[in-house]
N, C-alpha and C positions, 0 to 999 in steps of 0.2 A: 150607696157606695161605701164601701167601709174603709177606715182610713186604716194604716199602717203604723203602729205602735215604734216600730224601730226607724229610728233613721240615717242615710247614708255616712258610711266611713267619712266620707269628704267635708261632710255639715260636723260631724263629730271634732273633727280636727279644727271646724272654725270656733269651737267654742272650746275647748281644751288648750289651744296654743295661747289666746290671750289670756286665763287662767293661769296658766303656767309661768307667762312673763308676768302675772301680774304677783304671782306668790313670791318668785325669785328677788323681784325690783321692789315688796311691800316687807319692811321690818315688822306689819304688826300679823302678816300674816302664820305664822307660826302658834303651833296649839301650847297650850302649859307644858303638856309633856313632853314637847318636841325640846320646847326650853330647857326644863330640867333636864333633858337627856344630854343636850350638849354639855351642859353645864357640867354636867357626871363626867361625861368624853373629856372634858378640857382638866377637871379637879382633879382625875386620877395619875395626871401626867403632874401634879405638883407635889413639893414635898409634904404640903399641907393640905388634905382633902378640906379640912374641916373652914378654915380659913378662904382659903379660894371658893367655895360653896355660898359662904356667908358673906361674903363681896359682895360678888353677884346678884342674889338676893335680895342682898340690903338699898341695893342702886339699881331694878331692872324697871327702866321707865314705866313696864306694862307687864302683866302675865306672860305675853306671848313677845319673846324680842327672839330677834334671829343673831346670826356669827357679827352681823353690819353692828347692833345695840351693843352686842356683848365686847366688842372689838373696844369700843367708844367706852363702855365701863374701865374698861382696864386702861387705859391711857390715860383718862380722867382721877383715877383713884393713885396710878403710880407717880403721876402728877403733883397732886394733891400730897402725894407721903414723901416724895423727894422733896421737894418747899417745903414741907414743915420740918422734915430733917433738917432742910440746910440751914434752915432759921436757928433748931435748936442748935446745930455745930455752931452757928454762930456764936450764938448769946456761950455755951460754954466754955469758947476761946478766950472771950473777954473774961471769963472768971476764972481761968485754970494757970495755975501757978508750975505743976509740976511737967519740969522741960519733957518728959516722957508722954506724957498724955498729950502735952501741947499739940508735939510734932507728929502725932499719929493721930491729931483731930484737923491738922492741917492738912493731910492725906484724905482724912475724911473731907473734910471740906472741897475737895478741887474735884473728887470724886463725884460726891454727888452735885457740885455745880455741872458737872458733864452731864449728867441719870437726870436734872432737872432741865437742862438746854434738849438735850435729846428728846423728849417728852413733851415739851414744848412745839419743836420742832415736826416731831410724829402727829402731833393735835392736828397742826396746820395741813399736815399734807392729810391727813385722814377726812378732814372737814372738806380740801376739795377732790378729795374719794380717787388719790393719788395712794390707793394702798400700798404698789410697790415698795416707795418710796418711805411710807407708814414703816414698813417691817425694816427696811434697810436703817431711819435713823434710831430704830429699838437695839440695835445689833450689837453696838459697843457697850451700854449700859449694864452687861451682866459684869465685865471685867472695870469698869469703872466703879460700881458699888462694892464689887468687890475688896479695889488696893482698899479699900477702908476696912473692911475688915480683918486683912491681911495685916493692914497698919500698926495694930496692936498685937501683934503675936511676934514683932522684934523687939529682942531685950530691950530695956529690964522688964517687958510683957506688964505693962498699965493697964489696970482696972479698963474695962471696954464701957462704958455708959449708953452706949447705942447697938447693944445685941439685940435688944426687942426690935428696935426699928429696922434694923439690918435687915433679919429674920423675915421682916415683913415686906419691906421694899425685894425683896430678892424673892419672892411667893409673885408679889405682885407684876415684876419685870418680867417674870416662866409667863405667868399669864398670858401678860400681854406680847410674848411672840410666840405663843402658841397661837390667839385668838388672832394675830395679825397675817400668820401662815393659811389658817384655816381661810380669812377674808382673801386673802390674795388668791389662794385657788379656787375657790368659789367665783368668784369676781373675774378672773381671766376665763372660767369654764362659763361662764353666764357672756360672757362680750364672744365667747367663741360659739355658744346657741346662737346669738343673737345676727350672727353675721352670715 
């Protein structure tokens, strides 16, 4: 009796469906190139390819992370750059004499106390995979890192000391509501397979 090499659409679909949930619901299931391909989709929409690239890269738990890892990079990094911004505005409030730069490092300072409560905040809801909620507390932080930039550009226009960080925190905040847009519709398209 010879057996049959092909087998029923119906057997097909039992081993294909748990595959499927199981690629969608596994961060490690993604190949290199899949990763780097997002990562290209997500870099091109910044103002800094090269930067956003090297993020990612530099922090990707594994060769193969998906939109869920990549999400977690950028909240952890704009994290990480808002704190240590707000440290340095700190420490150079206590050294700055000149009332110009003071008051436009005080701007600075409330601003990114917002970009690092926010951030904060996005961690917590991210961790219990409350993405909506992830992308909603990212939303104010482009206008909040902003007054700070803004801050110095009213006469008499004082020296900026936080244009590199600026530059960096505002790459890294694009990041992460593009990565936290991309999570959110992946995530409601996977709970709406799922149902």
């Amino acid at each position: 009796m010879a057996s049959n090499s092909f087998s029923s659409p119906s057997s097909n679909y039992q081993i294909i469906l748990p595959l499927l949930i199981l690629f969608l619901s596994n961060p490690k299931a993604s190949s290199d190139k899949t990763t780097q391909d997002l990562i290209n989709y997500i870099c091109y929409q910044m103002e800094e390819f090269g930067f956003c690239s090297k993020t990612f890269n530099e922090n990707l738990p594994s060769p193969s992370t998906n939109i869920v890892g990549l999400t977690k990079i950028t909240i952890d990094q704009a994290l990480k750059n808002a704190t240590n911004t707000y440290k340095f505005i700190e420490n150079l409030l206590k050294n700055t004499t000149n009332p110009a730069v003071k008051n436009a490092l005080i701007v600075c300072e409330k601003g990114y106390k917002i970009v690092k409560h926010s951030f904060q905040k996005a961690s917590r809801e991210f961790e219990g995979q409350d993405y909506e909620n992830t992308e909603k507390s990212e939303q104010g932080t482009p206008r909040a890192q902003g007054s700070c930039e803004t801050s110095f550009e009213i006469p008499p226009y004082p020296s900026n000391p936080l244009v590199e960080r600026n530059r960096q925190t505002r790459i890294l905040i694009a990041m992460a509501l593009v990565t936290a847009d991309l999570l959110e519709f992946n995530w409601n398209s996977y709970v709406c397979m799922s149902i």
